[in-house]
C-alpha positions as a Markdown table, in Angstrom:
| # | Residue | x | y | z |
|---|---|---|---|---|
| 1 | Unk | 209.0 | 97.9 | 221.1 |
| 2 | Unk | 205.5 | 97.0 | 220.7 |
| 3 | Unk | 203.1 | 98.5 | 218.3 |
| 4 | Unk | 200.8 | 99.1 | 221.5 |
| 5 | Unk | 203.5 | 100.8 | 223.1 |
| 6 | Unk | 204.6 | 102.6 | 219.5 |
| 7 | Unk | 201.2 | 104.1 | 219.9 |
| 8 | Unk | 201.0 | 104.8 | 223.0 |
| 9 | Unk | 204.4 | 107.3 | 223.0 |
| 10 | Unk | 203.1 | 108.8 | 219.6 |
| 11 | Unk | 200.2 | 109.3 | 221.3 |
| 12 | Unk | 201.4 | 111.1 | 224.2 |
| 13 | Unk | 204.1 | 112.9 | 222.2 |
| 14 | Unk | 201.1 | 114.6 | 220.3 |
| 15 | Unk | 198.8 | 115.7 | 223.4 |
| 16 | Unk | 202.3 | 116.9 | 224.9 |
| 17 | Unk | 202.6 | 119.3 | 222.1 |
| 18 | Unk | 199.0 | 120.2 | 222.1 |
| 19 | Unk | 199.1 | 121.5 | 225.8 |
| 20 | Unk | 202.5 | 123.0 | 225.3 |
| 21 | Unk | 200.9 | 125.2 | 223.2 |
| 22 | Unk | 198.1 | 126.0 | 224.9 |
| 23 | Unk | 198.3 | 129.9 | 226.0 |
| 24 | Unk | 201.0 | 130.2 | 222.8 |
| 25 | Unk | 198.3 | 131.3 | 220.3 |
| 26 | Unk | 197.5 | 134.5 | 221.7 |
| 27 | Unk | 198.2 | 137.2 | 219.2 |
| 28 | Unk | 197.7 | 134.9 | 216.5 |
| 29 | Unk | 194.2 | 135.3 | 214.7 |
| 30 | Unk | 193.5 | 132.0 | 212.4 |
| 31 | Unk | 191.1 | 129.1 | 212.5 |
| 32 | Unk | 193.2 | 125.7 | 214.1 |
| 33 | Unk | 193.3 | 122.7 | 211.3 |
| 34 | Unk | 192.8 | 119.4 | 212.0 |
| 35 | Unk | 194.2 | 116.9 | 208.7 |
| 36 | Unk | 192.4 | 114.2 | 209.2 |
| 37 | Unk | 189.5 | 113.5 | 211.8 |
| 38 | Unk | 189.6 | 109.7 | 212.6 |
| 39 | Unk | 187.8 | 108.6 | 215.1 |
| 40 | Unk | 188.0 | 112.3 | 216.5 |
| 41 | Unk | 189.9 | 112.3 | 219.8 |
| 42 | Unk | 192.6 | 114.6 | 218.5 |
| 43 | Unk | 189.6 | 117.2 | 217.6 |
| 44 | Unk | 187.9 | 117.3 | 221.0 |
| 45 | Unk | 191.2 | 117.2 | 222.7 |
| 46 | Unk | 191.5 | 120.8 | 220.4 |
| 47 | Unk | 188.7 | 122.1 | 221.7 |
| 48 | Unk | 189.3 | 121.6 | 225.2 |
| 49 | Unk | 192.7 | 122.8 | 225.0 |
| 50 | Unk | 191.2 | 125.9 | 222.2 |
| 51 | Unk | 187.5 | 126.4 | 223.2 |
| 52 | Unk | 187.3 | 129.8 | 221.7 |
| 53 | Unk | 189.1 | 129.1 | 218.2 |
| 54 | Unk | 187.0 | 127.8 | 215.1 |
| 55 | Unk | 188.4 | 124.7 | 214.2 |
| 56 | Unk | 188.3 | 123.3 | 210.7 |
| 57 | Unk | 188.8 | 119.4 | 210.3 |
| 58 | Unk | 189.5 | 117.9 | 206.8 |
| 59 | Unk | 189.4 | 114.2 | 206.2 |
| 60 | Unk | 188.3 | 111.5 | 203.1 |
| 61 | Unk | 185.0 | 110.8 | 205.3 |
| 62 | Unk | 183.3 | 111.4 | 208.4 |
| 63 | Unk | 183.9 | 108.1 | 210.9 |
| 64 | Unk | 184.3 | 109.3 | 214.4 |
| 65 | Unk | 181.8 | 109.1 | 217.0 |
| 66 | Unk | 179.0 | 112.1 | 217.0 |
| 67 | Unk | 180.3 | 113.2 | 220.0 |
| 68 | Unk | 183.3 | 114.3 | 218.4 |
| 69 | Unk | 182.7 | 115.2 | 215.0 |
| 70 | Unk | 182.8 | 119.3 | 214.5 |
| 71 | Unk | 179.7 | 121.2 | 213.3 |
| 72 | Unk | 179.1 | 120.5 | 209.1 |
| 73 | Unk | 180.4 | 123.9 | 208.5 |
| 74 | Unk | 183.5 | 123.1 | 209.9 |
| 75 | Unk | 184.2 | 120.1 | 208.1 |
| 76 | Unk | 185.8 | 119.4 | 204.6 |
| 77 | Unk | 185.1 | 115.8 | 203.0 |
| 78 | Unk | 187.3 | 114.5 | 200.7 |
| 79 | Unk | 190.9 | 113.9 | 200.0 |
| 80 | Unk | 192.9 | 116.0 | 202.1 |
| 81 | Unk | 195.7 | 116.5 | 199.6 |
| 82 | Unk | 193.0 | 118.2 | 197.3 |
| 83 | Unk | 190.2 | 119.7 | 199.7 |
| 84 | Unk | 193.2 | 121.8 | 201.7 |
| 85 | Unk | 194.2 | 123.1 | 198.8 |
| 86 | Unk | 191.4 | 125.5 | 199.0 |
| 87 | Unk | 192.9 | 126.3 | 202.4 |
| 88 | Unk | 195.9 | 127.8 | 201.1 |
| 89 | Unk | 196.7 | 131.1 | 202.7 |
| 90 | Unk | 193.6 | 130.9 | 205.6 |
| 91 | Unk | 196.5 | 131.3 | 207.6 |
| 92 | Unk | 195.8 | 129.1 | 210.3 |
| 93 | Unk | 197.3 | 129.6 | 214.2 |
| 94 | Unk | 197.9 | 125.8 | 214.2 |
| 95 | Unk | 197.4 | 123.3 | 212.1 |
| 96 | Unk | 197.9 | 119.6 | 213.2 |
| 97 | Unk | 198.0 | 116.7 | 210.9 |
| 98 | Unk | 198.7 | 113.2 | 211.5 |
| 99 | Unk | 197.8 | 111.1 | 208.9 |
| 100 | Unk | 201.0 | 108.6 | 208.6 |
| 101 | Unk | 200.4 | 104.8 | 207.8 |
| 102 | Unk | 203.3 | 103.5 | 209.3 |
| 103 | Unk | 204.8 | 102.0 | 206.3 |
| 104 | Unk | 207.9 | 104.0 | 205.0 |
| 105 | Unk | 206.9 | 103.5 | 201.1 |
| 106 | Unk | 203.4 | 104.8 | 201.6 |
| 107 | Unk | 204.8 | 108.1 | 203.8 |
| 108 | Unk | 207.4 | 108.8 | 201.2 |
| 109 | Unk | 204.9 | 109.5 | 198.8 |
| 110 | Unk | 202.7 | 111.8 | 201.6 |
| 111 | Unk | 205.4 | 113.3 | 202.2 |
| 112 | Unk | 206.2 | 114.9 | 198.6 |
| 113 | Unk | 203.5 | 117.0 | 198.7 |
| 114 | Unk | 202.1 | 117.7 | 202.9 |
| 115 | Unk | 205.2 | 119.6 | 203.7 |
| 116 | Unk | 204.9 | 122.4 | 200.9 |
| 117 | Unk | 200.6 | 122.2 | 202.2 |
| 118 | Unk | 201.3 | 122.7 | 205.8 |
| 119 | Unk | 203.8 | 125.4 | 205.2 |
| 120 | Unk | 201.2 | 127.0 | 202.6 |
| 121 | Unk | 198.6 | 126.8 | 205.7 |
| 122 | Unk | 200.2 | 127.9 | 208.6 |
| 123 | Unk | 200.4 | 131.7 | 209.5 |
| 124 | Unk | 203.1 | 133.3 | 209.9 |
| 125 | Unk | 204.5 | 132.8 | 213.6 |
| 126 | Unk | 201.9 | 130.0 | 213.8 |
| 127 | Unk | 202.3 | 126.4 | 214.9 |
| 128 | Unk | 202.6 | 123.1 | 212.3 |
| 129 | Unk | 202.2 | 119.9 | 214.3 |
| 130 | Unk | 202.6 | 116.5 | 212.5 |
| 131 | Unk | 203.4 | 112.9 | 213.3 |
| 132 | Unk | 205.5 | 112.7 | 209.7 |
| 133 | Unk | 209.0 | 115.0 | 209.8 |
| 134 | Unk | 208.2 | 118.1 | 207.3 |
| 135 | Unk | 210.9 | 119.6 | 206.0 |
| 136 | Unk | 210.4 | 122.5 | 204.2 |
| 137 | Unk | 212.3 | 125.9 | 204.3 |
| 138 | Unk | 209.2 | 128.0 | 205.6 |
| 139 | Unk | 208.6 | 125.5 | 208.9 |
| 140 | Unk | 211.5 | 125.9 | 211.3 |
| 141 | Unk | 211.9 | 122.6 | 214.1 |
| 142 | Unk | 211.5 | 123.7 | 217.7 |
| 143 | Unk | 212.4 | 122.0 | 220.3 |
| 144 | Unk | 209.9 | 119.1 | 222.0 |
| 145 | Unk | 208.4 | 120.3 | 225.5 |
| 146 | Unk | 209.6 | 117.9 | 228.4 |
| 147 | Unk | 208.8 | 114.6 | 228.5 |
| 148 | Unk | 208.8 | 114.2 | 224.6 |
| 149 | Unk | 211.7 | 112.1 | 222.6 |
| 150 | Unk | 212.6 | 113.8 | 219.9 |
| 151 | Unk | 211.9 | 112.0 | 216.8 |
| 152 | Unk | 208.1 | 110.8 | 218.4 |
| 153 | Unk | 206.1 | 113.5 | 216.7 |
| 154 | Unk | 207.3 | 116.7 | 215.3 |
| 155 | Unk | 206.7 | 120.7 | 216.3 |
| 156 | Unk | 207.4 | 123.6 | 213.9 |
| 157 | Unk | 207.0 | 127.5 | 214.1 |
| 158 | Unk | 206.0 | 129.1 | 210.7 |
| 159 | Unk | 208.8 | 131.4 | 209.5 |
């Protein structure tokens, strides 16, 4: 498969998820959190899907176009593996993070320390999204909506 078309599935796998769980925050207070911003398509796509939730992006600098790039009050600069620490127990409805390179060595190392940080995020009964597998004993798999491979990207509820 093509990188393009790598992309394109991931892609697709994570606005799947995102509109599956539109309507599946209700009763769950919490800010949404967006590990890191990019060029900021995954943000706005947030707040069209969650208009009335605050949404708190975290990311090593601001790049994306002004269009979508939250409010300065709603956005934490610097290395996301340090700056969401301070996040710890906000208890978030959803937080989405997508922040793998693609090469296996660089992910492993991610990968020792985002699990325990989304699970230390994440309400209770809320939503972890992530295009890396987290395994942790706190985030429990659920099953992809239709239409998404498992494996593509990765949906957990916080237990």
């Amino acid at each position: 498969m093509s990188r393009l078309d790598s992309f394109i599935f991931r892609m697709t796998a994570q606005r799947e998820i995102l509109n599956h769980l539109t309507g599946k925050l209700d009763g769950l207070d919490g800010p949404i959190l967006e590990l890191g911003l990019g060029n900021g398509r995954t943000f706005d796509h947030l707040r069209e899907c969650f208009p009335d939730r605050r949404i708190i992006v975290f990311d090593r600098a601001v790049g994306a176009h002004k269009t979508s790039t939250p409010e300065p009050e709603n956005m934490v600069v610097g290395e996301i593996r340090e700056t969401a620490q301070q996040y710890i127990g906000v208890n978030a409805a959803l937080a989405h993070v997508d922040i793998g390179t693609g090469y296996d060595e660089k992910d492993a190392i991610t990968l020792t320390w985002l699990p325990q940080l989304m699970a230390g995020l994440v309400a209770p009964n809320g939503f972890a999204v992530s295009g890396l597998e987290l395994q942790h004993p706190h985030l429990e798999p659920l099953p992809m909506p239709p239409g998404v491979e498992k494996g593509r990207y990765f949906l957990y509820r916080r237990v």
